[in-house]
PyMOL Python script that loads the backbone (N, CA, C, O; Angstrom):
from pymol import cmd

cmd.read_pdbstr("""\
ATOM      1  N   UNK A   1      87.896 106.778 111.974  1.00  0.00           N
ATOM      2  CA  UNK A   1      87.036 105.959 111.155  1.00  0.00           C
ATOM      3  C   UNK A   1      85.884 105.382 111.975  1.00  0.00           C
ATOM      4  O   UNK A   1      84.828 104.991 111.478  1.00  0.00           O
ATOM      5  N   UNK A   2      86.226 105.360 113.473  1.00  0.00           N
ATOM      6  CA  UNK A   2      84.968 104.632 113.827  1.00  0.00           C
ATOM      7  C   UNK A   2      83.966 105.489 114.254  1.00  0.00           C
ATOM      8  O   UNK A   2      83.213 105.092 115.143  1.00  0.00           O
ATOM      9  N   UNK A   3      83.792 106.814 113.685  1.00  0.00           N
ATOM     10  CA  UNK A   3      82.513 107.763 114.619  1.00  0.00           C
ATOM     11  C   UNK A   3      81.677 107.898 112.863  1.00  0.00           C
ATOM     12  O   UNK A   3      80.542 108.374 112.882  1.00  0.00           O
ATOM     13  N   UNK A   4      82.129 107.576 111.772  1.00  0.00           N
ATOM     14  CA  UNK A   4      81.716 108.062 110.779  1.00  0.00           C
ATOM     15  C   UNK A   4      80.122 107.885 110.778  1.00  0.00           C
ATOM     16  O   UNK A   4      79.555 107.306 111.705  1.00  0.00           O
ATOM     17  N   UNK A   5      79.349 108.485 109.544  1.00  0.00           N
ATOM     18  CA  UNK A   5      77.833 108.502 109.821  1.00  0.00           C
ATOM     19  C   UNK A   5      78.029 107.901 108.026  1.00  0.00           C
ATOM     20  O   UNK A   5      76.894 107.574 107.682  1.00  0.00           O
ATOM     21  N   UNK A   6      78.492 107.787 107.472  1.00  0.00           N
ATOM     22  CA  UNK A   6      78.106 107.432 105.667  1.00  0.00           C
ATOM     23  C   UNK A   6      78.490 105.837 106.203  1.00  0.00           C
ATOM     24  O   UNK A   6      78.957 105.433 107.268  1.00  0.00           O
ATOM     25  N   UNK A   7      77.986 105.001 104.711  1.00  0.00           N
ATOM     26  CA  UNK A   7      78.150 103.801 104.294  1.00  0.00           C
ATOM     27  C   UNK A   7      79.024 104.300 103.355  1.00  0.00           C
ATOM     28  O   UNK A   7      78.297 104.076 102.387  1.00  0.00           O
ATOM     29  N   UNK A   8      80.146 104.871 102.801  1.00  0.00           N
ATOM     30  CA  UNK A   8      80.870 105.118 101.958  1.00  0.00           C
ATOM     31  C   UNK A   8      82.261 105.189 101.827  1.00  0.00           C
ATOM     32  O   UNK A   8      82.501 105.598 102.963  1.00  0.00           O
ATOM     33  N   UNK A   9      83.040 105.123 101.448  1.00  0.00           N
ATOM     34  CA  UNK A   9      84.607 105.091 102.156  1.00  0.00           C
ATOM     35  C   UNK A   9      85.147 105.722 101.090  1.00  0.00           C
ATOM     36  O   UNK A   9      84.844 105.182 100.026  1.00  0.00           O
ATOM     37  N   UNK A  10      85.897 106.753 100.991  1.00  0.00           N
ATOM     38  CA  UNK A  10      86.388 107.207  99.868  1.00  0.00           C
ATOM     39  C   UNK A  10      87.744 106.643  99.838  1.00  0.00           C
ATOM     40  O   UNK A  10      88.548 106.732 100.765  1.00  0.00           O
ATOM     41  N   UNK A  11      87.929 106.109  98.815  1.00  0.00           N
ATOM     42  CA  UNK A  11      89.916 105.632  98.069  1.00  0.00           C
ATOM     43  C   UNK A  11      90.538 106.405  97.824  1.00  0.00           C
ATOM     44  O   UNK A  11      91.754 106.255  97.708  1.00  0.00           O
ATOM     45  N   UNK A  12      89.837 107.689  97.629  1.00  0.00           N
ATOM     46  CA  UNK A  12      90.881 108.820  97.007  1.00  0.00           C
ATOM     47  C   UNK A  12      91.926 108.329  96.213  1.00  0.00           C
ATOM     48  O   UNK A  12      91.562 107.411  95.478  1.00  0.00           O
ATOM     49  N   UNK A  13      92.994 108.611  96.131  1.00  0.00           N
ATOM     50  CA  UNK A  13      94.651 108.501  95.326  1.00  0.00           C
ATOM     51  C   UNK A  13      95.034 106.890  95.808  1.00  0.00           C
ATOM     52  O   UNK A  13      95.896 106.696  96.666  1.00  0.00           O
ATOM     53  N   UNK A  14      94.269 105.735  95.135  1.00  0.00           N
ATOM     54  CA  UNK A  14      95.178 104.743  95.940  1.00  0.00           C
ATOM     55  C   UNK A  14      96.177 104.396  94.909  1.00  0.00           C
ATOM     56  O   UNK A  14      95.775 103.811  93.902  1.00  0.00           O
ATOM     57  N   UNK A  15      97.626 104.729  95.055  1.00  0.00           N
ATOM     58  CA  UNK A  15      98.685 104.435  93.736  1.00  0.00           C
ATOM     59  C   UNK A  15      99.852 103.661  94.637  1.00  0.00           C
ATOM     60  O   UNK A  15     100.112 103.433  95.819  1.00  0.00           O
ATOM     61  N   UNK A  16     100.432 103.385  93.185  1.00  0.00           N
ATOM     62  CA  UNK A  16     101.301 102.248  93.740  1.00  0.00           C
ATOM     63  C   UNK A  16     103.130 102.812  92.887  1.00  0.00           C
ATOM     64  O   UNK A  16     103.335 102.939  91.680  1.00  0.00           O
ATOM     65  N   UNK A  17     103.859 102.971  93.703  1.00  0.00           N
ATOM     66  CA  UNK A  17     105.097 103.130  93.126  1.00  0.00           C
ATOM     67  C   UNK A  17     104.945 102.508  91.785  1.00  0.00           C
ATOM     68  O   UNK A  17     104.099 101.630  91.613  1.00  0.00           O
ATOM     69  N   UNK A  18     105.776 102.947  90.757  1.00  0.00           N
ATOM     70  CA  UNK A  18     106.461 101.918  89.735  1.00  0.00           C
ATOM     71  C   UNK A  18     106.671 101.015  89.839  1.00  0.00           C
ATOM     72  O   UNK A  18     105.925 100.098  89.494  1.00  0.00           O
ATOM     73  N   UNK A  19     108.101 100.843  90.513  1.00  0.00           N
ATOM     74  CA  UNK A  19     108.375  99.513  90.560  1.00  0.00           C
ATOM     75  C   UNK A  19     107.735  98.484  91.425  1.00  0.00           C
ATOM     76  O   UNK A  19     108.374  97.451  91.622  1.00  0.00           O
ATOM     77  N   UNK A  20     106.285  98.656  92.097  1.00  0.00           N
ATOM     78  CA  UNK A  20     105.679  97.585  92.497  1.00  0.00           C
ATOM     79  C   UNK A  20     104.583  97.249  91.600  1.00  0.00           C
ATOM     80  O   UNK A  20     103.817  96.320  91.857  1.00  0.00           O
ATOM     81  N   UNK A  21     104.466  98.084  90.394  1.00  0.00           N
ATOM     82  CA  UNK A  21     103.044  97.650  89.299  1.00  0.00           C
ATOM     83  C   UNK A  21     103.122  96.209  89.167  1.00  0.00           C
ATOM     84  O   UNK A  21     104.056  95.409  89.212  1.00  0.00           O
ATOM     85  N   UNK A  22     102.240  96.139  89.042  1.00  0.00           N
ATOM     86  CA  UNK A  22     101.794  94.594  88.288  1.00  0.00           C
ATOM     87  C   UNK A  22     103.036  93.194  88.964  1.00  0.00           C
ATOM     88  O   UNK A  22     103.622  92.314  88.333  1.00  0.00           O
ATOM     89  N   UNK A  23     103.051  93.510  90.400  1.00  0.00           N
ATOM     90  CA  UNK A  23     103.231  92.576  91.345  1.00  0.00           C
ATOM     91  C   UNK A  23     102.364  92.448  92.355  1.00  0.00           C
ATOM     92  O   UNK A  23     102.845  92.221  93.465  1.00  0.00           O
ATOM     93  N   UNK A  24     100.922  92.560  92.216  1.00  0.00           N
ATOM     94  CA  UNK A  24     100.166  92.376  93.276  1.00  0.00           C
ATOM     95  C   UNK A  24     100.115  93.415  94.719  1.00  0.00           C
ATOM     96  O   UNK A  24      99.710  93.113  95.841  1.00  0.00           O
ATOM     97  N   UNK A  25     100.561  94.449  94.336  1.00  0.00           N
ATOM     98  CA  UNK A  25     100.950  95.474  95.681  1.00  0.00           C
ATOM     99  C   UNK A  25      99.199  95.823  95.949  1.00  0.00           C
ATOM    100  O   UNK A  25      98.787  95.866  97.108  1.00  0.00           O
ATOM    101  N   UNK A  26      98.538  95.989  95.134  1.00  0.00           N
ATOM    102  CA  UNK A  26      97.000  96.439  94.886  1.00  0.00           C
ATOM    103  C   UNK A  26      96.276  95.041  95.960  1.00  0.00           C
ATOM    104  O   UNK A  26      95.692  95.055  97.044  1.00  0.00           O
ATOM    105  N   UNK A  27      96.584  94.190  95.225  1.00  0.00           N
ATOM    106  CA  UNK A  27      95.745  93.134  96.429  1.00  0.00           C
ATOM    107  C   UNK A  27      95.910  93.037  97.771  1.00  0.00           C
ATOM    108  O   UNK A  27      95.187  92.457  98.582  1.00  0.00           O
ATOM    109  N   UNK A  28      97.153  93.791  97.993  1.00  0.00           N
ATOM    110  CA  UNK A  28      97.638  93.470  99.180  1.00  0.00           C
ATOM    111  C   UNK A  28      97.324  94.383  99.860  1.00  0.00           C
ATOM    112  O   UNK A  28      97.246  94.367 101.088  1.00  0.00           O
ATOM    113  N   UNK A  29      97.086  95.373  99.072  1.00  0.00           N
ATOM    114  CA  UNK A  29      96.008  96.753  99.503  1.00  0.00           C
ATOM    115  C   UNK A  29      94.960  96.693 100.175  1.00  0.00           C
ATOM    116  O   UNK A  29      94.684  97.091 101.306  1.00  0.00           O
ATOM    117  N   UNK A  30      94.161  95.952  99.086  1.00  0.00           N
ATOM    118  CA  UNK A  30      92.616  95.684  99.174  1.00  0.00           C
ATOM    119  C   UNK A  30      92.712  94.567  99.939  1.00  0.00           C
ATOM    120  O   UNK A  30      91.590  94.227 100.313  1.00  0.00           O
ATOM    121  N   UNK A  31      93.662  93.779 100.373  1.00  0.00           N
ATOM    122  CA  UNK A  31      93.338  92.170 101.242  1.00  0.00           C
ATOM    123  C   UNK A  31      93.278  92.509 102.670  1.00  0.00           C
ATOM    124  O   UNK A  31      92.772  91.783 103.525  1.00  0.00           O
ATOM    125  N   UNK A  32      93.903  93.815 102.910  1.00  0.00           N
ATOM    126  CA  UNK A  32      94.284  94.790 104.577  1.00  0.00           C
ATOM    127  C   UNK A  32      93.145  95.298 104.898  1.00  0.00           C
ATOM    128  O   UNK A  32      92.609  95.000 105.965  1.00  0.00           O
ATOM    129  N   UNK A  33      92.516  96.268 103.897  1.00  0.00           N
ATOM    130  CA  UNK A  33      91.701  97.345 103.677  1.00  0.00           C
ATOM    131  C   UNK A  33      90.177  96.824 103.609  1.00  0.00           C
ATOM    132  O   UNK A  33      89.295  97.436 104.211  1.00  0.00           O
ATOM    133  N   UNK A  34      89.975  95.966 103.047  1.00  0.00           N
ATOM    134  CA  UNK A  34      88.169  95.491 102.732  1.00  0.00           C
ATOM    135  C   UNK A  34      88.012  94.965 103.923  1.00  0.00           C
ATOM    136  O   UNK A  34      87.081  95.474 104.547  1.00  0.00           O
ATOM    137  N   UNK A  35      88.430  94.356 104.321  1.00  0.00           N
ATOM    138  CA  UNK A  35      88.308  93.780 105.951  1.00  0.00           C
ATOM    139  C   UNK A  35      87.982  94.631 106.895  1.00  0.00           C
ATOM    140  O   UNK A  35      86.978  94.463 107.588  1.00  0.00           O
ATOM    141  N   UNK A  36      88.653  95.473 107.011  1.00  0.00           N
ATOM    142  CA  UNK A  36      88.798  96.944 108.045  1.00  0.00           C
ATOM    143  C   UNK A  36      87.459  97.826 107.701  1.00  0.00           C
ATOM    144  O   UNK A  36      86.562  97.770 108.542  1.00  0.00           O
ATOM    145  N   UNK A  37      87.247  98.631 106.544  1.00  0.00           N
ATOM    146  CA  UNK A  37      86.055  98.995 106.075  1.00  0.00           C
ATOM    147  C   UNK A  37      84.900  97.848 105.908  1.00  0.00           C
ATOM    148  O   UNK A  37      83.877  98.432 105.551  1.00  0.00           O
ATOM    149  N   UNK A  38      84.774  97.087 105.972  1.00  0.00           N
ATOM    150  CA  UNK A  38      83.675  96.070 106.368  1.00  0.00           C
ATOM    151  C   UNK A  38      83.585  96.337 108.164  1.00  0.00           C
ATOM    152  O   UNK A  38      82.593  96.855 108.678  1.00  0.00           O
ATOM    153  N   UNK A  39      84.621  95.951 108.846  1.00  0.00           N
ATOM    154  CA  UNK A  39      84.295  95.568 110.603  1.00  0.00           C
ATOM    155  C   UNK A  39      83.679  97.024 110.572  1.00  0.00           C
ATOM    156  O   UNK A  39      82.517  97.090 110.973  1.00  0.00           O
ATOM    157  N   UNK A  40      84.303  98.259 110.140  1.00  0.00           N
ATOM    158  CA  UNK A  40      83.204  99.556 110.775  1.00  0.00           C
ATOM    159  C   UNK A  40      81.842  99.785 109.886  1.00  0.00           C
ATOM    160  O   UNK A  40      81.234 100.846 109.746  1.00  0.00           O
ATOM    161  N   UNK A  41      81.596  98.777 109.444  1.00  0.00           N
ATOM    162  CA  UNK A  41      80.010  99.107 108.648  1.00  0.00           C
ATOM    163  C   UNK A  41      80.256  99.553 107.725  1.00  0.00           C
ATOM    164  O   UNK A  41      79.136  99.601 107.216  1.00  0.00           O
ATOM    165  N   UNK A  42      81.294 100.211 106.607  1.00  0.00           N
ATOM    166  CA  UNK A  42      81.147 100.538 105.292  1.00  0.00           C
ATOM    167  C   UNK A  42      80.702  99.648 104.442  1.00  0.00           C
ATOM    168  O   UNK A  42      81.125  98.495 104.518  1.00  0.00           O
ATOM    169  N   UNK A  43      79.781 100.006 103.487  1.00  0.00           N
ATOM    170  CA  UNK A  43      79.399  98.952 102.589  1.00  0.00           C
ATOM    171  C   UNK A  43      79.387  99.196 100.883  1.00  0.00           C
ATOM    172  O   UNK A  43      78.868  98.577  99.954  1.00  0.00           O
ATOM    173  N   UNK A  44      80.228 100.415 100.975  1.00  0.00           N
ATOM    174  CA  UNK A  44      80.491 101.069  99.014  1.00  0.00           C
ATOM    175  C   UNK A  44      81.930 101.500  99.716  1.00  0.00           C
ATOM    176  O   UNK A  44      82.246 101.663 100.895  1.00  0.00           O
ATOM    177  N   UNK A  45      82.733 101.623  98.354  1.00  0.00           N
ATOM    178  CA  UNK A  45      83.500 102.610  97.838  1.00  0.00           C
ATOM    179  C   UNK A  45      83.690 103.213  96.880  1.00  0.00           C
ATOM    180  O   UNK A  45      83.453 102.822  95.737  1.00  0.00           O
ATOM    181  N   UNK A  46      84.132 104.223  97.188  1.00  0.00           N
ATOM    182  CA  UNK A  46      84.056 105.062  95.848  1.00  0.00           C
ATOM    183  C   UNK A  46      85.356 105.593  95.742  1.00  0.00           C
ATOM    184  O   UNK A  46      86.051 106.262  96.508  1.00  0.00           O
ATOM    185  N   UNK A  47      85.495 105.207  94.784  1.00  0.00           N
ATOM    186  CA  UNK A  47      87.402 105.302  93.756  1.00  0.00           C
ATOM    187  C   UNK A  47      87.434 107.282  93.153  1.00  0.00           C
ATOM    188  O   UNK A  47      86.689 108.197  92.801  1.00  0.00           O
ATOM    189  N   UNK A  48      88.682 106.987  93.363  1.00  0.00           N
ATOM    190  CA  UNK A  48      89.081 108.220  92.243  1.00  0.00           C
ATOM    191  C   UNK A  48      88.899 108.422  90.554  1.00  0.00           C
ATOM    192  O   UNK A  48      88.468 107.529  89.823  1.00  0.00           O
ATOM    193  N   UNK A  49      89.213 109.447  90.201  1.00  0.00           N
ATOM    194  CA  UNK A  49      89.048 110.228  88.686  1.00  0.00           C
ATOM    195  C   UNK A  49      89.947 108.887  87.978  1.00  0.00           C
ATOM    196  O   UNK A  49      91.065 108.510  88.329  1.00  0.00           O
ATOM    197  N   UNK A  50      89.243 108.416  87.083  1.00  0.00           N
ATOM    198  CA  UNK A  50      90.168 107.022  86.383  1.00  0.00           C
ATOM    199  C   UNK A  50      89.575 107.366  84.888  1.00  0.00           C
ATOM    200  O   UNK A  50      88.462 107.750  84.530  1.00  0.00           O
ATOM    201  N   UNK A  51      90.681 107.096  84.227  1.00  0.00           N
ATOM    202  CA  UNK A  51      90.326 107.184  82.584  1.00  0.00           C
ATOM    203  C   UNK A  51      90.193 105.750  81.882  1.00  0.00           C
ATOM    204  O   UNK A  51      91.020 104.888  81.585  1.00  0.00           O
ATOM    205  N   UNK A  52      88.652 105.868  81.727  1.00  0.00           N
ATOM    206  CA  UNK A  52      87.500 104.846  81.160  1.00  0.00           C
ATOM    207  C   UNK A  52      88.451 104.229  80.432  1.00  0.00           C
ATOM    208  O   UNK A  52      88.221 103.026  80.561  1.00  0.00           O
ATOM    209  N   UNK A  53      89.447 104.390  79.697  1.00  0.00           N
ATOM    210  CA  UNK A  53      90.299 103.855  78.544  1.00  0.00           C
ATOM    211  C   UNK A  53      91.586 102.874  79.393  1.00  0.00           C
ATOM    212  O   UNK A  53      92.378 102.064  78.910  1.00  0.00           O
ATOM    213  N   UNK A  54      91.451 103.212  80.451  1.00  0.00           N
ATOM    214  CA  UNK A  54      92.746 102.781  81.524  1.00  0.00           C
ATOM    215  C   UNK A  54      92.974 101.480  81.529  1.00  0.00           C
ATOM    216  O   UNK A  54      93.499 101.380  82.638  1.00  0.00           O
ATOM    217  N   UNK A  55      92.964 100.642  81.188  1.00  0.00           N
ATOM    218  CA  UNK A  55      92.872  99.134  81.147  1.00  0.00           C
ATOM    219  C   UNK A  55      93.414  98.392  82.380  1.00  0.00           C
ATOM    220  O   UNK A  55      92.686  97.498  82.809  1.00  0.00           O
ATOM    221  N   UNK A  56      94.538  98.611  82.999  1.00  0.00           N
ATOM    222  CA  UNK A  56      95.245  97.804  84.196  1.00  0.00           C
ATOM    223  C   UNK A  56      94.252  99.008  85.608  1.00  0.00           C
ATOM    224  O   UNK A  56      93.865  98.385  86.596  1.00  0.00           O
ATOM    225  N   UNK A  57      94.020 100.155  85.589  1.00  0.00           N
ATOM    226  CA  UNK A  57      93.474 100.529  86.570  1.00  0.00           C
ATOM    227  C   UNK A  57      91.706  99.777  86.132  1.00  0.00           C
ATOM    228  O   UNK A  57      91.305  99.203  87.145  1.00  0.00           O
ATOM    229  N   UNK A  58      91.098  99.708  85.458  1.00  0.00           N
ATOM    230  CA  UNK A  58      89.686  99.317  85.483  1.00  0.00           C
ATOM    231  C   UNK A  58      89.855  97.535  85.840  1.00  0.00           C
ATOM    232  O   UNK A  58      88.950  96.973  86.457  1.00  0.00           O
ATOM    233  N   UNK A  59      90.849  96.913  85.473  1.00  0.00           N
ATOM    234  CA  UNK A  59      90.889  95.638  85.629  1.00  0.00           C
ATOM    235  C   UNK A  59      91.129  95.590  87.458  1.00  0.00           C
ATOM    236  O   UNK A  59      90.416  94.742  87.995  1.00  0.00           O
ATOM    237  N   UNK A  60      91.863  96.244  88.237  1.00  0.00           N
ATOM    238  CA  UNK A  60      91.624  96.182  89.283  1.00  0.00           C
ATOM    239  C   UNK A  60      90.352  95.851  90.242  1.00  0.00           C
ATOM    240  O   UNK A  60      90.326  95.189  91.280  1.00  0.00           O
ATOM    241  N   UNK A  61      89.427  96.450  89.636  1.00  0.00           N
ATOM    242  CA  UNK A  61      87.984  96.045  90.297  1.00  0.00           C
ATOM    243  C   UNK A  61      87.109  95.239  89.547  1.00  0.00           C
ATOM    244  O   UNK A  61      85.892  95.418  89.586  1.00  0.00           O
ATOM    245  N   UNK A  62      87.764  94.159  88.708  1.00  0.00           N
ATOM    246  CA  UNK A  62      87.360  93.254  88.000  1.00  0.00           C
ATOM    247  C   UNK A  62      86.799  92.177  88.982  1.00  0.00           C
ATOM    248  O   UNK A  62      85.682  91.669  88.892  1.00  0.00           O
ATOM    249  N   UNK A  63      87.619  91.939  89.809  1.00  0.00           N
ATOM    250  CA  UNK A  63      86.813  90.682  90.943  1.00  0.00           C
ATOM    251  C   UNK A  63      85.355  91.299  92.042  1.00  0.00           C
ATOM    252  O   UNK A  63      84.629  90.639  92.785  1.00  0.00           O
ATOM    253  N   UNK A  64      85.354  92.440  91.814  1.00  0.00           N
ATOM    254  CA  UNK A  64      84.612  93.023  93.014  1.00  0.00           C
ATOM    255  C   UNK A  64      83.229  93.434  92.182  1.00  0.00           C
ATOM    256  O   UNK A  64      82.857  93.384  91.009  1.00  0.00           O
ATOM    257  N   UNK A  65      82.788  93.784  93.209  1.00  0.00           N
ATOM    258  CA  UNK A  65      80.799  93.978  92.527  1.00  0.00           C
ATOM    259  C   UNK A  65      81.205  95.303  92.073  1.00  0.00           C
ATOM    260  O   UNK A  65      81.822  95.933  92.932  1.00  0.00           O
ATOM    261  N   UNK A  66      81.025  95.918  90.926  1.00  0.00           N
ATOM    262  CA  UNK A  66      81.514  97.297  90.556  1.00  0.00           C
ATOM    263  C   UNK A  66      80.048  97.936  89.792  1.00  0.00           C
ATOM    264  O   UNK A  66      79.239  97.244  89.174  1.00  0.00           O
ATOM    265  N   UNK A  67      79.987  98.890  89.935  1.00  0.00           N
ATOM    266  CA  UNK A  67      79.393  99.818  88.767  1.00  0.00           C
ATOM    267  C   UNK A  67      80.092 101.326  88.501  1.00  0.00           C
ATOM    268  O   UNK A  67      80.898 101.799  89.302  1.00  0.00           O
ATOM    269  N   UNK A  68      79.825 101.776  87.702  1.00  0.00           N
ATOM    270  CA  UNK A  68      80.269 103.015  86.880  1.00  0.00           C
ATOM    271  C   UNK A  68      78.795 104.033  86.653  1.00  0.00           C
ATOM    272  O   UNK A  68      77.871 104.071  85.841  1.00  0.00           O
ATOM    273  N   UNK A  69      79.280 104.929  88.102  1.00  0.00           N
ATOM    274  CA  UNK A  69      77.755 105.896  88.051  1.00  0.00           C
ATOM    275  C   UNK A  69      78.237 107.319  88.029  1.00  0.00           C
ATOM    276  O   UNK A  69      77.626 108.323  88.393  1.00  0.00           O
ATOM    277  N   UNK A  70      79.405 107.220  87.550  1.00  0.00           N
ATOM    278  CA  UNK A  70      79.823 108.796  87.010  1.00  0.00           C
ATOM    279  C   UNK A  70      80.563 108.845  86.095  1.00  0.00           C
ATOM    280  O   UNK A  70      81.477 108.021  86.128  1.00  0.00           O
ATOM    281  N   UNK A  71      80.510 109.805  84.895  1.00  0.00           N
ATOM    282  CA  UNK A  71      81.527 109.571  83.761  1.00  0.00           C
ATOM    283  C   UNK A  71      82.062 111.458  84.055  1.00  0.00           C
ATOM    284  O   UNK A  71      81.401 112.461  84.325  1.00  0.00           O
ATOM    285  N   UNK A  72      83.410 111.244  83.851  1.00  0.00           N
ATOM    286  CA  UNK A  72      83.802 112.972  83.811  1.00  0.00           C
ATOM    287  C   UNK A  72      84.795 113.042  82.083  1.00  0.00           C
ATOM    288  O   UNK A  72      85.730 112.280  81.838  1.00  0.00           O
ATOM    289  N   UNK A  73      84.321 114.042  81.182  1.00  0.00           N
ATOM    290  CA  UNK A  73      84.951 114.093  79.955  1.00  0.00           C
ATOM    291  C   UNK A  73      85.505 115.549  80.057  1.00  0.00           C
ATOM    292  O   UNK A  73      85.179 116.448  80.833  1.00  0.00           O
ATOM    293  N   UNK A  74      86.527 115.529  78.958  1.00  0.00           N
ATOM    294  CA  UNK A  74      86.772 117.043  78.921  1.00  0.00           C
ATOM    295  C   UNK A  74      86.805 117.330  77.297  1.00  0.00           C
ATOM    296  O   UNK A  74      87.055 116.296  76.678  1.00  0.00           O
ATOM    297  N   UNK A  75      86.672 118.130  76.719  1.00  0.00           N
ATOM    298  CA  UNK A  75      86.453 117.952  75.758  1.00  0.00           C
ATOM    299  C   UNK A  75      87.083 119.404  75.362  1.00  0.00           C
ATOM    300  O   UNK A  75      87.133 120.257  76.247  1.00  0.00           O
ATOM    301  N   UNK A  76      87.619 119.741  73.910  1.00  0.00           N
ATOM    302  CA  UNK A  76      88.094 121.332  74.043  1.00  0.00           C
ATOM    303  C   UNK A  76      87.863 121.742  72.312  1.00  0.00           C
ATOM    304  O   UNK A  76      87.427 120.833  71.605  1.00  0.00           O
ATOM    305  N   UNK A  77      88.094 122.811  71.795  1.00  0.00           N
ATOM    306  CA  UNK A  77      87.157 123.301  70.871  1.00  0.00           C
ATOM    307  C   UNK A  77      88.226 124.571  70.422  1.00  0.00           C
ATOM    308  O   UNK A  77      88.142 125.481  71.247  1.00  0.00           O
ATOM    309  N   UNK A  78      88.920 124.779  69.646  1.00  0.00           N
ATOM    310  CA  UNK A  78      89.476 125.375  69.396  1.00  0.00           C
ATOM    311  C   UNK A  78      88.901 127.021  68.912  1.00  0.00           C
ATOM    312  O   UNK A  78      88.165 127.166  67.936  1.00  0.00           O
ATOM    313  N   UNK A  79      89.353 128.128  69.727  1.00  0.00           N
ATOM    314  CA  UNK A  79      88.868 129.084  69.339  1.00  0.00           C
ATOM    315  C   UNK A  79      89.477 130.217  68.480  1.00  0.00           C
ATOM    316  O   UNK A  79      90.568 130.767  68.629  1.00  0.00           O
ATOM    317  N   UNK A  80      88.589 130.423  67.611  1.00  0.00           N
ATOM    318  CA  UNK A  80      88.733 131.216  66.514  1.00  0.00           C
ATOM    319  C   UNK A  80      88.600 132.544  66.632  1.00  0.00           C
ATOM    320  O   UNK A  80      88.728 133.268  65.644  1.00  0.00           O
TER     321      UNK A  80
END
""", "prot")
cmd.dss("prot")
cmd.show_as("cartoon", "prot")
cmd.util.cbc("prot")
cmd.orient("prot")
C-alpha cells in the first residue's frame, strides 16, 4: 500500500458474516481502515457492485461524504 500512485482505494467485497450484521462489525471496519488509507494519502473510495434498492448496505455510507457516479442495471427481454 505504500508505493501506490492513485488517490483511490478500492473496498472490493467488504462483507460481514451473518451473525455479526447489524452489530456494528462495519464500523469497526471503517474505524481501523479510514485512518490507515488517510496516513498513505488516499483520499476516495470506491465500493463494490451494491443494489440501489439495498437499504442496510446504502445506509452504511450514510455518515460519510458519498456520491453515486455509476449505476449498473440488467435488464432482460424475453425472446420469442
Amino acid at each position: 500500500m505504500k508505493q501506490h500512485k492513485t488517490k483511490v482505494v478500492d473496498l472490493l467485497l467488504v462483507g460481514v458474516l451473518p451473525e455479526y450484521r447489524s452489530k456494528g462489525a462495519n464500523a469497526l471496519l471503517f474505524y481501523d481502515l479510514i485512518p490507515r488509507y488517510q496516513k498513505y494519502g488516499f483520499e476516495w473510495g470506491e465500493t463494490h457492485v451494491e443494489m440501489e434498492t439495498n437499504e442496510k448496505v446504502q445506509g452504511q455510507w450514510q455518515y460519510l461524504e458519498r456520491e453515486c457516479h455509476k449505476r449498473r442495471r440488467c435488464y432482460k427481454k424475453p425472446i420469442q
